[in-house]
C-alpha positions in Angstrom: 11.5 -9.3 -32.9 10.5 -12.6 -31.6 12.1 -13.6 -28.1 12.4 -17.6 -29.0 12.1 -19.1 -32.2 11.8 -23.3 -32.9 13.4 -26.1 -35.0 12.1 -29.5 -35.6 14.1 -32.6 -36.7 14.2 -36.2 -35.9 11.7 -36.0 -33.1 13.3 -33.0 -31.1 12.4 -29.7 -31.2 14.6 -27.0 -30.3 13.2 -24.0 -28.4 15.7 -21.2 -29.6 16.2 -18.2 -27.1 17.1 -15.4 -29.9 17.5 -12.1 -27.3 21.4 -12.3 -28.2 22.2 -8.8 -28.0 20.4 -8.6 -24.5 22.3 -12.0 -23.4 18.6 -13.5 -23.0 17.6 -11.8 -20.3 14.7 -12.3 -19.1 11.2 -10.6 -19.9 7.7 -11.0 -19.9 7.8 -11.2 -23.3 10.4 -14.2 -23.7 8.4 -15.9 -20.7 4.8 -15.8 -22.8 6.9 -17.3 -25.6 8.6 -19.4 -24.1 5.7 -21.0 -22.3 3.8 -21.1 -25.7 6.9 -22.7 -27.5 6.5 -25.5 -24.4 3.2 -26.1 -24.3 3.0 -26.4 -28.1 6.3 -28.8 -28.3 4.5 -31.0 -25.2 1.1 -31.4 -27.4 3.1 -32.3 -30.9 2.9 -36.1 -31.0 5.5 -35.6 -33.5 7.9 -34.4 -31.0 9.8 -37.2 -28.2 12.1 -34.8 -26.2 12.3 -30.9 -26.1 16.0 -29.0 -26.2 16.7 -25.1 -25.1 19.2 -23.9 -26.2 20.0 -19.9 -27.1 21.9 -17.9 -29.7 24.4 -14.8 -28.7 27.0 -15.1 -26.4 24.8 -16.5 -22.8 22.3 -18.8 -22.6 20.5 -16.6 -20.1 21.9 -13.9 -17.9 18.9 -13.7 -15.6 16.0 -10.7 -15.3 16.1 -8.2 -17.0 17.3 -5.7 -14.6 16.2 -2.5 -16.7 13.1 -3.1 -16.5 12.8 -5.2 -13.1 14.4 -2.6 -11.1 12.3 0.4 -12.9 9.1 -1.5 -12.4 9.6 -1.9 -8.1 11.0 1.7 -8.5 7.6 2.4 -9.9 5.7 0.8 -6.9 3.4 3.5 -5.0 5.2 2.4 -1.6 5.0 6.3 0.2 1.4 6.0 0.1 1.0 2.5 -0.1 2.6 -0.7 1.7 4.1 -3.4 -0.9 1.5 -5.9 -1.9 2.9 -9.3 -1.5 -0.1 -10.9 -2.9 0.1 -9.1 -5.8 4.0 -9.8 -5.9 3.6 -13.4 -5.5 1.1 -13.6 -8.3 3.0 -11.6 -10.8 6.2 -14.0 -10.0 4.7 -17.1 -10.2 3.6 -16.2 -13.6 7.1 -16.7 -14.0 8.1 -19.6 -12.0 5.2 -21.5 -13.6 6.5 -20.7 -17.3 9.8 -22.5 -15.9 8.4 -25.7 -14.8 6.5 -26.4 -17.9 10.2 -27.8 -18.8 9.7 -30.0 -15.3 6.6 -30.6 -16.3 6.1 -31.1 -19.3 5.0 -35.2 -20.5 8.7 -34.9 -22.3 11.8 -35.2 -21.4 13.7 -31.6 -21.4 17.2 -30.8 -22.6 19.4 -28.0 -22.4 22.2 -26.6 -24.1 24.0 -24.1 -21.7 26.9 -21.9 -22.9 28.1 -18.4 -21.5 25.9 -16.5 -18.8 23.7 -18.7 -17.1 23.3 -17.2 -13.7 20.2 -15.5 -11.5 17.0 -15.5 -13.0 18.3 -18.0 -16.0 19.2 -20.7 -13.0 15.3 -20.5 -11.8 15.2 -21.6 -15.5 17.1 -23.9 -16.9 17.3 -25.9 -13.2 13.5 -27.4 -13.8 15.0 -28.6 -17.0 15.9 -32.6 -16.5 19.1 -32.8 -18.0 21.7 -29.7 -18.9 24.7 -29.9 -21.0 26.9 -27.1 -20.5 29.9 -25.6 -22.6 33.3 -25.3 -21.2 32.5 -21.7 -21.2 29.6 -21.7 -19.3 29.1 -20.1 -15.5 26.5 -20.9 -13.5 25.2 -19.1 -10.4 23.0 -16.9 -8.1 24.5 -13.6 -7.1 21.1 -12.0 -6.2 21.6 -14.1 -2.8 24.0 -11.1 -2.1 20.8 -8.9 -2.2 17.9 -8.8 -3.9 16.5 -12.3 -4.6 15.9 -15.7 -3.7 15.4 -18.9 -5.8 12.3 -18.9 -6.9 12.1 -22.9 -8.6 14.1 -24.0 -5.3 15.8 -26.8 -7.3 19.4 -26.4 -6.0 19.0 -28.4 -3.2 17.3 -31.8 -4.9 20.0 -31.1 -7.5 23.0 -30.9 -5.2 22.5 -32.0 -2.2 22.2 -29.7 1.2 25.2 -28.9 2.1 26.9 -28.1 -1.1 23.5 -25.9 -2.3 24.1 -24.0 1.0 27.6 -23.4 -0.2 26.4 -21.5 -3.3 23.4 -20.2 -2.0 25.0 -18.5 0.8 27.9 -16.8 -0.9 26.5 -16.2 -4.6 30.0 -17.5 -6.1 30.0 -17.9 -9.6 30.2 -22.2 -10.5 32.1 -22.9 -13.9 30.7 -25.3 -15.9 33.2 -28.2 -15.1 33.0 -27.4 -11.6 28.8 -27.6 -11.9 29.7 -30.9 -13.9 31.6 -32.2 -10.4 29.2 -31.4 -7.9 26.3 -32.8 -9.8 24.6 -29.3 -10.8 24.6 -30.5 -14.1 25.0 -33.7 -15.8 28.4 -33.3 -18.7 30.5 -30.1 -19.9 31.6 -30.4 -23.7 34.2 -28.1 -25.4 32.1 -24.8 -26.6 32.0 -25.9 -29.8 30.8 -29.1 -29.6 27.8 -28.0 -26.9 24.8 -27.9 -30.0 26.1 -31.2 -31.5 26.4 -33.4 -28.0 23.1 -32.1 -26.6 20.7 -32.7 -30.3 22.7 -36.1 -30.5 21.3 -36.8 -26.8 18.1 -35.9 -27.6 17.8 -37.7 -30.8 19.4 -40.9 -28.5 16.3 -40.3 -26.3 13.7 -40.1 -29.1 14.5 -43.2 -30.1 12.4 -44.3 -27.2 8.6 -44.9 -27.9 6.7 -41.6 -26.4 4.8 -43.5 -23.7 7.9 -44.9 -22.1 9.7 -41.7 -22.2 6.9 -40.4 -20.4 6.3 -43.0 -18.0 10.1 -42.9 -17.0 10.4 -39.0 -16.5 7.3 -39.0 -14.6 8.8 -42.0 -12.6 11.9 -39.9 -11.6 10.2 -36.2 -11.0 8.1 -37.9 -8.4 10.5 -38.9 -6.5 11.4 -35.0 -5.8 7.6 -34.0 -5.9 7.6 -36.7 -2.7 10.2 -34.7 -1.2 8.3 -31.7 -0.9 9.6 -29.5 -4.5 6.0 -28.0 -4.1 6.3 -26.7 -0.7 9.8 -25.4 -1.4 9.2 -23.7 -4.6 6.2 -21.4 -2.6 8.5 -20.3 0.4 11.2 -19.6 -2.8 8.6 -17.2 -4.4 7.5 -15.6 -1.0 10.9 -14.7 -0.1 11.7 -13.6 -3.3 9.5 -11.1 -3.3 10.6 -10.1 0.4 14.2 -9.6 -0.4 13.0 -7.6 -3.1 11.0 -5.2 -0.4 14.0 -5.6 2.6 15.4 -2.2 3.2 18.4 -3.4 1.2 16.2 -4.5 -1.4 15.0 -1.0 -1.6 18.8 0.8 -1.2 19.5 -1.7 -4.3 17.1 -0.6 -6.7 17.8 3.0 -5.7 21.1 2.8 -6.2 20.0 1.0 -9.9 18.1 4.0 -10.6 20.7 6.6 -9.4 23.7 5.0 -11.3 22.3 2.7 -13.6 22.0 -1.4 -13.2 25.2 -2.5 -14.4 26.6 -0.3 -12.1 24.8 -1.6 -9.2 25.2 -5.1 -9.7 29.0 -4.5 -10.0 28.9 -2.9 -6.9 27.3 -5.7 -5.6 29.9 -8.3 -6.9 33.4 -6.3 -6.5 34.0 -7.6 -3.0 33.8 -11.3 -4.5 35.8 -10.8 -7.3 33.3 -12.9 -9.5 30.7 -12.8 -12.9 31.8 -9.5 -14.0 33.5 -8.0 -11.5 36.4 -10.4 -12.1 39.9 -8.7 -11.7 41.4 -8.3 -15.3 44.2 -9.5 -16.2 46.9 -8.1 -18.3 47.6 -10.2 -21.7 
């Protein structure tokens, strides 16, 4: 089964994540599509702005875990040190698949609901404008262990002190309170989230192409100036360190002993957050 799928209509063109049963998680499969979908959207003359949006119940609930944590359990480490070369290479495959939305000639929409934490924040942060759902939650937990960003683009989005805030404790971030600090720009009610983000886009596709062109690359520079490119290398070299700490190493273990889910709850219990939440009775 495909990973993304795409719709065209009145100069947009959707780029569909369809891994609903797996919340969208993240694979090299879905990347290689994805980046295909981007690059092909970018080079339609046809096309003025480019929306991501994804069916199931999250937009993107970050790496795949199953088979991220199996593959650096896999890693010949008792006879041979990690190779952070290698490492570095493999994830910016990645990370460049994620700023084809950044860079692309187009402006770049998306349409956030549910999950949209980890890995899926590396994503849809290079994006240059996201509309969330009311239900949507935002965030990095692997800052707890395990991970850091690898697209770097919570600071230029929020601001120092308040990415440092999120960065530093992993909390969750609902959508109206990513609306209030400027992580992204509206929150709709859930089921007006496909509506309000195609009727932006069609807004914007109005525009000729050239000047919608000329103005995103007018704004992005201002953040290239700032030193995104810089940022976004120490990101993927430290990701691939916190992967490889010792407990980086105790983490995937533990994955591999007693199952992801159950790691990753572990992780999350003393913060009471994403889905180790205290429930509630009705």
């Amino acid at each position: 089964m495909p990973s993304v799928r795409t719709e065209t209509a009145e100069g947009v063109r959707s780029i569909i994540l369809c891994r609903a049963q797996e919340y969208n998680t993240i694979t090299p499969e879905l990347r290689d599509e994805l980046g295909a979908a981007i690059d092909a959207a970018d080079a339609d003359r046809e096309v003025r702005v480019i929306l991501v949006r994804a069916e199931g119940p999250a937009f993107c609930a970050g790496y795949g875990l199953d088979w991220s944590t199996a593959a650096q359990a896999s890693e010949p480490t008792p006879d041979r040190v990690w190779d952070s070369v290698a490492d570095y290479q493999m994830m910016s495959r990645f990370v460049a698949t994620y700023l084809k939305l950044w860079y692309a000639s187009k402006p770049t929409i998306a349409a956030v609901h549910g999950w949209c934490i980890a890995g899926g924040t590396d994503l849809v942060l290079c994006a240059d404008l996201i509309v969330a759902a009311e239900n949507a939650v935002f965030g990095y937990p692997p800052s707890r262990v395990w991970g850091t960003p690898t697209t770097a683009m919570w600071v230029y989005r929020l601001g120092l002190e308040r990415a440092k805030r999120y960065l530093l404790t992993g909390d969750e971030i609902p959508a109206a309170e990513a609306a209030r600090i400027g992580l992204i720009l509206e929150v709709v009610p859930d089921d007006e989230l496909e509506a309000r983000a195609t009727a932006l886009a069609a807004r914007m596709a109005r525009l000729p192409l050239n000047q919608l062109q000329m103005l995103k690359l007018l704004c992005n520079q201002t953040v290239e100036n700032m030193g995104m490119a810089s940022s976004r290398t120490l990101g993927i070299l430290f990701d691939g360190i916190a992967r490889h700490t010792q407990e980086g190493r105790d983490f995937v273990a533990r994955a591999q002993d007693a199952g992801f889910r159950q790691a990753v709850r572990e992780r999350d219990d003393p913060f009471e957050d994403y889905g180790s939440r205290p429930k509630h009775p009705d």
